[in-house]
N, CA, C and O atoms as a Tinker XYZ file with bonds, in Angstrom:
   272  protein
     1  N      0.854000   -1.169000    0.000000    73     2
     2  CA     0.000000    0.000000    0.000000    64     1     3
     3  C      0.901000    1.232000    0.000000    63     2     4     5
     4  O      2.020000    1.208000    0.512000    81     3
     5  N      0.377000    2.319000   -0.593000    73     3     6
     6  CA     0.970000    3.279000   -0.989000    64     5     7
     7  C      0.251000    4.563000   -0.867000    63     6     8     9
     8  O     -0.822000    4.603000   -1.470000    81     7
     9  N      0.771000    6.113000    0.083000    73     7    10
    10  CA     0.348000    6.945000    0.357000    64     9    11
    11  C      0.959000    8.213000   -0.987000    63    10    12    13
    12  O      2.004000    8.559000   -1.539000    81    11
    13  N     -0.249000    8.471000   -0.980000    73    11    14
    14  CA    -0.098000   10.035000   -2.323000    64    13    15
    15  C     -1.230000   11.087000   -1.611000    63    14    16    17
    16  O     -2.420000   10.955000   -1.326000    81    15
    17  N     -0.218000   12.241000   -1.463000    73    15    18
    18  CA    -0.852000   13.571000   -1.660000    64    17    19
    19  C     -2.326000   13.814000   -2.239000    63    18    20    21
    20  O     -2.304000   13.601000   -3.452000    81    19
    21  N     -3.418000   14.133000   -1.853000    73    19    22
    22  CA    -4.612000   14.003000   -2.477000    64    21    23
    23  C     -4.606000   15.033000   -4.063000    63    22    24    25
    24  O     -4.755000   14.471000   -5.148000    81    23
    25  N     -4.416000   16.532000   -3.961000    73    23    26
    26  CA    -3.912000   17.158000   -5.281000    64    25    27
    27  C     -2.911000   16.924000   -5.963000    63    26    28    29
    28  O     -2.725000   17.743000   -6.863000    81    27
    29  N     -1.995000   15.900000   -5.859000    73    27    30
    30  CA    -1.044000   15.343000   -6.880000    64    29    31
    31  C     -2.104000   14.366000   -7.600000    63    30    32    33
    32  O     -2.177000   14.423000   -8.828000    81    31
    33  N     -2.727000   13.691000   -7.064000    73    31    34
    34  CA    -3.257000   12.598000   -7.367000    64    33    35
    35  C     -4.448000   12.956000   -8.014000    63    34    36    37
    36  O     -4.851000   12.038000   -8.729000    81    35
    37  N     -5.334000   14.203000   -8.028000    73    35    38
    38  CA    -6.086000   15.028000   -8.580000    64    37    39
    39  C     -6.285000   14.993000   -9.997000    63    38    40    41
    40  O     -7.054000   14.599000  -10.873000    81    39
    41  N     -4.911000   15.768000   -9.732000    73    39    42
    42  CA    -4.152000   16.694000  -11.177000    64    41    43
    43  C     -4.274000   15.448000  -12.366000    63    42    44    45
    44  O     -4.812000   15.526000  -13.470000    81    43
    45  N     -3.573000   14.268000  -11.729000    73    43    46
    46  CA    -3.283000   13.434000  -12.549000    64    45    47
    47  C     -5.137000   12.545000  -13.278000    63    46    48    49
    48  O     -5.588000   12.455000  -14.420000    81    47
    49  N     -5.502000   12.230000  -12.352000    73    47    50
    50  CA    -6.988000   12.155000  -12.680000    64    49    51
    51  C     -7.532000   13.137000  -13.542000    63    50    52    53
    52  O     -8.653000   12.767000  -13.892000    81    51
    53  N     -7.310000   13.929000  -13.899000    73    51    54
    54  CA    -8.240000   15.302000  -14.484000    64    53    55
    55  C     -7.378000   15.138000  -15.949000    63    54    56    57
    56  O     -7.881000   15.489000  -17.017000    81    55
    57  N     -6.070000   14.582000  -15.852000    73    55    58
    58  CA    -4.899000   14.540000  -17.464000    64    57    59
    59  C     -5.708000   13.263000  -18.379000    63    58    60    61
    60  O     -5.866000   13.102000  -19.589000    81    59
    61  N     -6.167000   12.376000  -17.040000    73    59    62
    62  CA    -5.834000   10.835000  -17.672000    64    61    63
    63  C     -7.092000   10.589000  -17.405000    63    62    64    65
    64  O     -7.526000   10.504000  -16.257000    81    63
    65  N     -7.906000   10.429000  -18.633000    73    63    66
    66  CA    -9.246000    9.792000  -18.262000    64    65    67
    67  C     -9.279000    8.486000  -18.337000    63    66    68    69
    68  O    -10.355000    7.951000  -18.070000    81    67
    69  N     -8.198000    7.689000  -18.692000    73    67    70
    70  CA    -8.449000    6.211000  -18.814000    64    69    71
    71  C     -7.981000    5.616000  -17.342000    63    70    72    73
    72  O     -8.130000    4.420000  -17.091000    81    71
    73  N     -7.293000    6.715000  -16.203000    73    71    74
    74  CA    -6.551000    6.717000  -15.441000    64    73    75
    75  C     -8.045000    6.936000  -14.257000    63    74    76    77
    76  O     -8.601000    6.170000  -13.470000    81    75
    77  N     -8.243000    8.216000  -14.611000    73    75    78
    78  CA    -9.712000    8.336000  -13.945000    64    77    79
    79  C    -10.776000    6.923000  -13.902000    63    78    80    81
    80  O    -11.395000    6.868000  -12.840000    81    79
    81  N    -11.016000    6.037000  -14.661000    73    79    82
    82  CA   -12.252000    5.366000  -15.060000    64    81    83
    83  C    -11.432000    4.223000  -14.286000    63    82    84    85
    84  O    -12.206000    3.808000  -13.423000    81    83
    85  N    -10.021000    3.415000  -14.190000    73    83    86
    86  CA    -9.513000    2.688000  -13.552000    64    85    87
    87  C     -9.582000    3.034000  -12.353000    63    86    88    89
    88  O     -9.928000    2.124000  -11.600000    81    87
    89  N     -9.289000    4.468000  -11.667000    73    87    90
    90  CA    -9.255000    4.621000  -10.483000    64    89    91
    91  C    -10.864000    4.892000   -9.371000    63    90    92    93
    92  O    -11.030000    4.983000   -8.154000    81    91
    93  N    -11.818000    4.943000  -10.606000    73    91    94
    94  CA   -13.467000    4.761000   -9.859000    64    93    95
    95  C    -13.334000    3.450000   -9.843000    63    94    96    97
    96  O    -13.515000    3.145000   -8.664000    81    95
    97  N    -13.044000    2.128000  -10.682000    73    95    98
    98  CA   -13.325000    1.258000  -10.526000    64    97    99
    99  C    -12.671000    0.526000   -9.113000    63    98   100   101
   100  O    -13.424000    0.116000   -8.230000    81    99
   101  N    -11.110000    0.408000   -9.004000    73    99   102
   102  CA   -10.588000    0.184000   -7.941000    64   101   103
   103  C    -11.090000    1.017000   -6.264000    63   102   104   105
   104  O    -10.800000    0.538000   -5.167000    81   103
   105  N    -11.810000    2.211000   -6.460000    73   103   106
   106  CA   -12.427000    2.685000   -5.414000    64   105   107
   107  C    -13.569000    1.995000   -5.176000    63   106   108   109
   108  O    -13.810000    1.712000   -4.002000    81   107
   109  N    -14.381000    1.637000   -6.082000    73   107   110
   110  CA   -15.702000    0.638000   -5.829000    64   109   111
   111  C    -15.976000   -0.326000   -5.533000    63   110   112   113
   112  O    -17.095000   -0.767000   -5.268000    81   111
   113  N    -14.240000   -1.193000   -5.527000    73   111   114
   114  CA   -13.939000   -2.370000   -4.791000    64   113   115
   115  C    -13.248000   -1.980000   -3.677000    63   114   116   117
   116  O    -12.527000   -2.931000   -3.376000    81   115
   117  N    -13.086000   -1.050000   -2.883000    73   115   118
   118  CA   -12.268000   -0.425000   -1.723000    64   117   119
   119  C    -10.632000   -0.533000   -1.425000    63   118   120   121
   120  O     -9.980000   -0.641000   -0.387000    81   119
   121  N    -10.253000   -0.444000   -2.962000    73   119   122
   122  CA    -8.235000   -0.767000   -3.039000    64   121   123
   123  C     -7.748000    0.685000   -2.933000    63   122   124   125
   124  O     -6.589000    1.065000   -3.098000    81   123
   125  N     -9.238000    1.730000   -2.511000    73   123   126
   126  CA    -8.574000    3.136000   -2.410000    64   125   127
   127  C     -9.138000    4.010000   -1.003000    63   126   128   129
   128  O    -10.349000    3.952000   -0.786000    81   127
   129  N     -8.762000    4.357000   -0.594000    73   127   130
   130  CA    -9.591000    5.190000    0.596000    64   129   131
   131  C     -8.718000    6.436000    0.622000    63   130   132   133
   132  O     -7.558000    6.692000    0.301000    81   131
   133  N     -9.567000    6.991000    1.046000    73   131   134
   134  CA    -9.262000    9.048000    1.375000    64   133   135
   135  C     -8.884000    9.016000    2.828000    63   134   136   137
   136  O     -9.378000    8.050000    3.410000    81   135
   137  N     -8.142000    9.808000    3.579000    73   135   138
   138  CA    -7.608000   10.508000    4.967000    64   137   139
   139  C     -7.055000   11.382000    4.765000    63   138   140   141
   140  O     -6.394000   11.894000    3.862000    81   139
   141  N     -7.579000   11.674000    6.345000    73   139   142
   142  CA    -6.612000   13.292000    6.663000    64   141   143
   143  C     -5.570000   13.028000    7.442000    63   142   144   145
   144  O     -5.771000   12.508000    8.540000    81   143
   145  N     -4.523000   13.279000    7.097000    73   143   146
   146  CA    -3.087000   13.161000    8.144000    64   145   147
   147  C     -2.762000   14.698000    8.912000    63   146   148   149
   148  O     -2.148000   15.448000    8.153000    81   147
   149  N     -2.978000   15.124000    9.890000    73   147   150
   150  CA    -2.776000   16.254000   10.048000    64   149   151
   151  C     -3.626000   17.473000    9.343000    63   150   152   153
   152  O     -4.820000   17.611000    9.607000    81   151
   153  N     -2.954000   18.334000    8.446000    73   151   154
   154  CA    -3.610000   19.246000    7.527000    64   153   155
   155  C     -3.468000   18.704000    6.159000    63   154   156   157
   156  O     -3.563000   19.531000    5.252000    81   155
   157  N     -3.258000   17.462000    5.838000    73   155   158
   158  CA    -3.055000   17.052000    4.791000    64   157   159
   159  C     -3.749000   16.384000    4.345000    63   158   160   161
   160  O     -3.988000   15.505000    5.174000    81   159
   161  N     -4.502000   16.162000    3.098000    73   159   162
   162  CA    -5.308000   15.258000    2.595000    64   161   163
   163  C     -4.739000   14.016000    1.572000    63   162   164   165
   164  O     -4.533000   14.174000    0.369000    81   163
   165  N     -4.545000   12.818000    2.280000    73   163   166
   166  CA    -3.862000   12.008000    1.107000    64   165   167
   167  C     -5.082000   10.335000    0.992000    63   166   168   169
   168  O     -5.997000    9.965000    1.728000    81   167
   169  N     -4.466000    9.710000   -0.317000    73   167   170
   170  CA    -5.449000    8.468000   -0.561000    64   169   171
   171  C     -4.166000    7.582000   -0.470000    63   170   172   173
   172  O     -2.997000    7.846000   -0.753000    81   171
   173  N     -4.745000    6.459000    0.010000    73   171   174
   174  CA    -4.431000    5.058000    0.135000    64   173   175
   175  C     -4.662000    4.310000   -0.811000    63   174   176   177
   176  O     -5.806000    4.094000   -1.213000    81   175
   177  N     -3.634000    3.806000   -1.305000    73   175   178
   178  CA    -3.548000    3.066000   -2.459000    64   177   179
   179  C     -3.397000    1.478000   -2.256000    63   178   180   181
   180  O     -2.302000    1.020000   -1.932000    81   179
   181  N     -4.427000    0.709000   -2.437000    73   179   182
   182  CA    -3.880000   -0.339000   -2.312000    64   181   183
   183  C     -3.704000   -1.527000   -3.569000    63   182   184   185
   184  O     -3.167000   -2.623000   -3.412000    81   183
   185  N     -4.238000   -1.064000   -4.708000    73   183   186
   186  CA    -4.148000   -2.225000   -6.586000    64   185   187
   187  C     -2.424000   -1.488000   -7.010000    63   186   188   189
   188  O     -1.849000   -0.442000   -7.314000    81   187
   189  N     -2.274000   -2.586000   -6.811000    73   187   190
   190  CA    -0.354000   -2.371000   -7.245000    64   189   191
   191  C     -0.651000   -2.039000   -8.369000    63   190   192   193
   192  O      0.161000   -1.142000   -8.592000    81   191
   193  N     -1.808000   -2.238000  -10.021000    73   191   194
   194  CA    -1.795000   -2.195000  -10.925000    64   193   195
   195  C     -1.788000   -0.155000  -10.859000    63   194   196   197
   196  O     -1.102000    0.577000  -11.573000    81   195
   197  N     -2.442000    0.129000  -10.143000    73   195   198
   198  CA    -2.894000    1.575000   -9.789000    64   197   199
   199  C     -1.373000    2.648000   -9.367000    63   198   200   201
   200  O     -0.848000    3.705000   -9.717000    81   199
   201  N     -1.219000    1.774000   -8.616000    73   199   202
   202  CA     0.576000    2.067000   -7.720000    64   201   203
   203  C      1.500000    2.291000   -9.065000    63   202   204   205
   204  O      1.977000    3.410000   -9.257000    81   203
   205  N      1.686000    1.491000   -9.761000    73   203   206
   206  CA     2.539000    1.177000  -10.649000    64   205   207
   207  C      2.203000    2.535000  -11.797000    63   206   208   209
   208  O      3.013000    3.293000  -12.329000    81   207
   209  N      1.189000    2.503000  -11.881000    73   207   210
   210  CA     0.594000    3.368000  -13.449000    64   209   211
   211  C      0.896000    4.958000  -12.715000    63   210   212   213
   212  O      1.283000    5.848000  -13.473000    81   211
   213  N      0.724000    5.245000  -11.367000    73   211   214
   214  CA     1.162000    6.543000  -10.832000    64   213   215
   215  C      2.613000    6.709000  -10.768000    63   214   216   217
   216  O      3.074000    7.818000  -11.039000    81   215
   217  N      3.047000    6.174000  -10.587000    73   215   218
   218  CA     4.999000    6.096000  -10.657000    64   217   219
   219  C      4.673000    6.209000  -11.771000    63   218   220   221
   220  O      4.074000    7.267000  -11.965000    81   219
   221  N      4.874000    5.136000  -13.264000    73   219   222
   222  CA     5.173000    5.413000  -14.511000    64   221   223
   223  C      4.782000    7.037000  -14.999000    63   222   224   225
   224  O      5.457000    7.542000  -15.896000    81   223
   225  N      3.898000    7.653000  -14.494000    73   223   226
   226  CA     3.636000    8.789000  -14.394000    64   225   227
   227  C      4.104000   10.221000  -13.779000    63   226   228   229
   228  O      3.744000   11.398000  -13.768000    81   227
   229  N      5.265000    9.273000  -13.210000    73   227   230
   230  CA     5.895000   10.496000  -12.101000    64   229   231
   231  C      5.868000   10.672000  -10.525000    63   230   232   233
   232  O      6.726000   11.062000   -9.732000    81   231
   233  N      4.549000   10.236000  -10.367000    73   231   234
   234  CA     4.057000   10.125000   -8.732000    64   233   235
   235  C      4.135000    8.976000   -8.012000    63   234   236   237
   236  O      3.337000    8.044000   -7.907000    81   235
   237  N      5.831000    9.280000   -7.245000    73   235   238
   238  CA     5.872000    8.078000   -6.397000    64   237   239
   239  C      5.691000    8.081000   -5.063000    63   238   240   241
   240  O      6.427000    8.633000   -4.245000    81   239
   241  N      4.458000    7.307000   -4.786000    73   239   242
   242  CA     4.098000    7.333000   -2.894000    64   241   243
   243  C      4.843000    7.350000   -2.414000    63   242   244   245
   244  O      6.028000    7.478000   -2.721000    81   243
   245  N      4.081000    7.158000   -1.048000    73   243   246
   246  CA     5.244000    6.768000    0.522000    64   245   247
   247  C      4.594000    5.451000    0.455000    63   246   248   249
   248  O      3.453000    5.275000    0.028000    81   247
   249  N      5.693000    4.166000    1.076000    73   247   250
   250  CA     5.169000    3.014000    1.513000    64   249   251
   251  C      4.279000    3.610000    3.160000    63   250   252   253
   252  O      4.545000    4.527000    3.938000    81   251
   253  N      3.364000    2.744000    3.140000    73   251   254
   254  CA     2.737000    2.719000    4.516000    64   253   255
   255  C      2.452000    1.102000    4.800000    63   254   256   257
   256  O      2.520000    0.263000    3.901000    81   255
   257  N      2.142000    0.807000    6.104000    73   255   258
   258  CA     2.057000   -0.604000    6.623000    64   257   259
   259  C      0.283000   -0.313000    6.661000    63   258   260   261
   260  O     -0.339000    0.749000    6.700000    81   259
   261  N     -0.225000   -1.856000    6.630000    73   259   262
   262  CA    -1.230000   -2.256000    6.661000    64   261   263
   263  C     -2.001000   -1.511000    7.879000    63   262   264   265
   264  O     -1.294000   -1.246000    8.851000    81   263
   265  N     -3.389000   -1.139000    7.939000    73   263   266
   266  CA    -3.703000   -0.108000    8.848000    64   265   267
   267  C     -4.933000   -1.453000    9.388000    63   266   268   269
   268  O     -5.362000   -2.373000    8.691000    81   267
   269  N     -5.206000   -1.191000   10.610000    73   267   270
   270  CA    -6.100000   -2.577000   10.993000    64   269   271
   271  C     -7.419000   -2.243000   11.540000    63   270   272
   272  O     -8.195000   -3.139000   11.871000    81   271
């Protein structure tokens, strides 16, 4: 699982509509969730296929450990 900035992750949604339509789908199976860390708004990434396509793109998370 993998933590991204919520407006990095935005931006990139709004470029990539094929990116957008993958990333509703993986939210509708719950491989994505939203939090607030502090004043910060970031999503949880958990479809490595999703992980992977944001790096090839430039945007590389933070690892985070499994949250319970």
């Amino acid at each position: 699982m993998r933590r991204y900035p919520a407006h990095k992750v935005t931006a990139l949604l709004v470029a990539h509509k094929d990116l957008m339509e993958a990333w509703k789908e993986a939210a509708q199976e719950g491989r994505i969730r939203a939090k607030t860390l502090g004043r910060e708004n970031v999503v949880l990434v958990e479809d490595p296929a999703l992980i992977a396509r944001l790096e090839a793109l430039g945007l590389r998370g933070e690892p985070v450990k499994e949250e319970a």
